[in-house]
N, C-alpha and C positions, 0 to 999 in steps of 0.2 A: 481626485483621489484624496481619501482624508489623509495630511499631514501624517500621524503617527502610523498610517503603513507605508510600510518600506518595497521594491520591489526585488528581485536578486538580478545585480546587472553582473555580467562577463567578463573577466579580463580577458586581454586579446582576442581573435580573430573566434568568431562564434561561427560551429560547421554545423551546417542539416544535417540532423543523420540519414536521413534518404540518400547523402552523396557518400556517405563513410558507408555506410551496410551496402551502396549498389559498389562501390571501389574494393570490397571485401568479395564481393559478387555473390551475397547472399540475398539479394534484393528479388523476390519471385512473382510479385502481386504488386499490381499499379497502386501509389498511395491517394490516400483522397485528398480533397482540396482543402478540408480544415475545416472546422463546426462552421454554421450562415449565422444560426443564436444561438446564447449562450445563456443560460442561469448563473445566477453568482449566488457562493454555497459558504458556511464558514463553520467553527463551531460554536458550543455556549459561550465561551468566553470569551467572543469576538478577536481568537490570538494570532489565529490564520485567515486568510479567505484565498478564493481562486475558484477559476469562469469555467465551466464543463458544457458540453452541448447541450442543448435545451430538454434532448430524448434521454440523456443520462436520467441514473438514478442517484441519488444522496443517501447515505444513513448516517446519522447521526450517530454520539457513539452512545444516547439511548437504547437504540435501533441495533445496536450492535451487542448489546449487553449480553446475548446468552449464547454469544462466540467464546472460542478457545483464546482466542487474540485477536493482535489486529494485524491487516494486509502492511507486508513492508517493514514491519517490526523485528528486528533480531536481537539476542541479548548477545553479547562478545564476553567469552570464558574471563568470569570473576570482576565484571564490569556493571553495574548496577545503575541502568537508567530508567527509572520507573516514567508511564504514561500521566502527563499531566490533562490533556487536551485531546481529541481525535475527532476526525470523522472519513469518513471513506465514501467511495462512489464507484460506479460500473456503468458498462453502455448492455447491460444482459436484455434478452428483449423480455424477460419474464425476471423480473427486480425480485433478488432476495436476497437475506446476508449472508446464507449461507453461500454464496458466488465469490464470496470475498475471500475464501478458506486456502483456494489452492491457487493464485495468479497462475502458475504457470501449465495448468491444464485448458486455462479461459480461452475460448476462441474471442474473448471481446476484453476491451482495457480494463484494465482492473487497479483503480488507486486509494490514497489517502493520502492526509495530512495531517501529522501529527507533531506535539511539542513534549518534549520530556526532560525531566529534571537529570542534571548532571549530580552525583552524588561527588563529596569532597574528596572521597578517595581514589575517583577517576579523572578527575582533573588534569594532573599531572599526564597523563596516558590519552592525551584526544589528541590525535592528528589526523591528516586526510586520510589515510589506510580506515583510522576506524570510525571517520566520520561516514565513510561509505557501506565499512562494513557489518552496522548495527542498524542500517537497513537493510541492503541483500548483501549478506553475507556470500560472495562470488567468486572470491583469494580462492577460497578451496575447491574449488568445484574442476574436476579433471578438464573440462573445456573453457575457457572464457576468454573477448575480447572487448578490450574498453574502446568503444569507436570515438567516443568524446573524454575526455576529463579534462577538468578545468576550475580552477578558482572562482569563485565567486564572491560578491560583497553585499550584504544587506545595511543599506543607508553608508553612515559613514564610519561604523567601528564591526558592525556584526560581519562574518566569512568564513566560510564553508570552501565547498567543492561539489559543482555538476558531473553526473555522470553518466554516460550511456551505456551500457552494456551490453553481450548478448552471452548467455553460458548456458551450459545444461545443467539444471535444477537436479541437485543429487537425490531429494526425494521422489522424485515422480521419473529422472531420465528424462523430462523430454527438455527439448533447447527453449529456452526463454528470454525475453528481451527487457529491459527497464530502461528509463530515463527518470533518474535522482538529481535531489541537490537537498544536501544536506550539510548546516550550519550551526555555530553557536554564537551566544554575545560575548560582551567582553570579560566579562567575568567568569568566564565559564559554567554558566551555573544553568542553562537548559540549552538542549538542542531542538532545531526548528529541521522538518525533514516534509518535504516530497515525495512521492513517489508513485510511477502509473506505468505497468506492466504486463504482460501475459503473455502467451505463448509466440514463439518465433514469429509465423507466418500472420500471426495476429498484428503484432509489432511493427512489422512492415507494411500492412493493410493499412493500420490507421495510423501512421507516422506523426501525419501535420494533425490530427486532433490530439496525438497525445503531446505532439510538440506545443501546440495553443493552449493547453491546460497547466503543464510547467511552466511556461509563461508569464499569465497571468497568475499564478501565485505572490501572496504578499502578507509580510509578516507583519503583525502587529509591535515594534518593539517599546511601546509603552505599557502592553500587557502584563 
């Protein structure tokens, strides 16, 4: 592993979500065993990378350019973190980017990984709440349950928070799943974010690939 990527390690006791979703007893579809290969995926500027099953697909955020946004992305009322970096992926058996639009309607994973500038005036205002919550924004949503959350560390100063979730998506109504982890450096000056989700019973389908995909993710913090 080259020196200046980092990987996000755990603090405390790290739980499968397959045992928190089946102990919630939402657990309805046997999980799979976890990708056999994997392709390793990053973007242009070499700021992220992370392993996806070999059958995924990658877009680039070339490939993405004549999207509304991107998967995973929220903005938090009067918080300005523009996209520096992206790229996204899917397990769709018919790869397009428009698959990327609605996670929570996907019968298949649906992520990205993305880096965004912290502007100086939100600085002040980044804690866990909204490190989670400028990616799926879930506080609000009439239903939701956090089966994991948990601190995280990239290398020795960068730290964030993992997080699993499962809530109903107020745009669409239907329940949806994610596993985040989403971090800044020390100066607060860009956030590094995961993220690989879609609909409930999807979620539970493919657990240990989306769990092997957050994973392997790894920030560049020489970037």
């Amino acid at each position: 592993m080259p020196s200046h990527y980092v990987v996000a390690m755990k603090k405390g006791m790290q739980l499968r979500i397959v045992a928190v979703v089946a102990a919630l007893g939402l657990l309805v579809a046997a999980c799979s065993a976890g990708p056999s290969s994997t392709q390793s995926i990053t973007d242009a500027e070499n700021l992220t990378r992370l392993d996806i099953p070999a059958d995924w697909q990658h877009f680039s955020s070339e490939a993405m350019s004549d999207l509304a946004g991107t998967p995973f992305v929220a903005q938090a009322q009067g918080i300005e973190m523009p996209v520096v970096s992206r790229f996204a992926f899917d397990a769709s058996p018919i790869p397009t980017p428009e698959n990327l639009l609605v996670p929570s309607l996907a019968d298949f994973p649906v992520g990205s990984s993305v880096v965004r500038r912290i502007t100086p005036e939100a600085r002040d205002q980044i804690n866990r709440y909204l490190l989670a919550e400028v990616v799926v924004p879930y506080h609000s949503s009439s239903e939701n349950r956090e089966l994991i959350k948990q601190d995280i560390e990239l290398g020795d100063d960068h730290a964030g928070v993992q997080v699993a979730v499962v809530y109903k998506e107020p745009t669409t109504d239907q329940d949806t799943g994610v596993l985040l982890i989403s971090a800044t450096n020390p100066e607060v000056t860009m956030l590094y974010q995961v993220a690989v989700g879609c609909s409930l019973e999807c979620f539970q389908t493919y657990e240990a690939d989306i769990r092997a995909v957050v994973d392997s993710w790894l920030v560049n913090t020489r970037g």
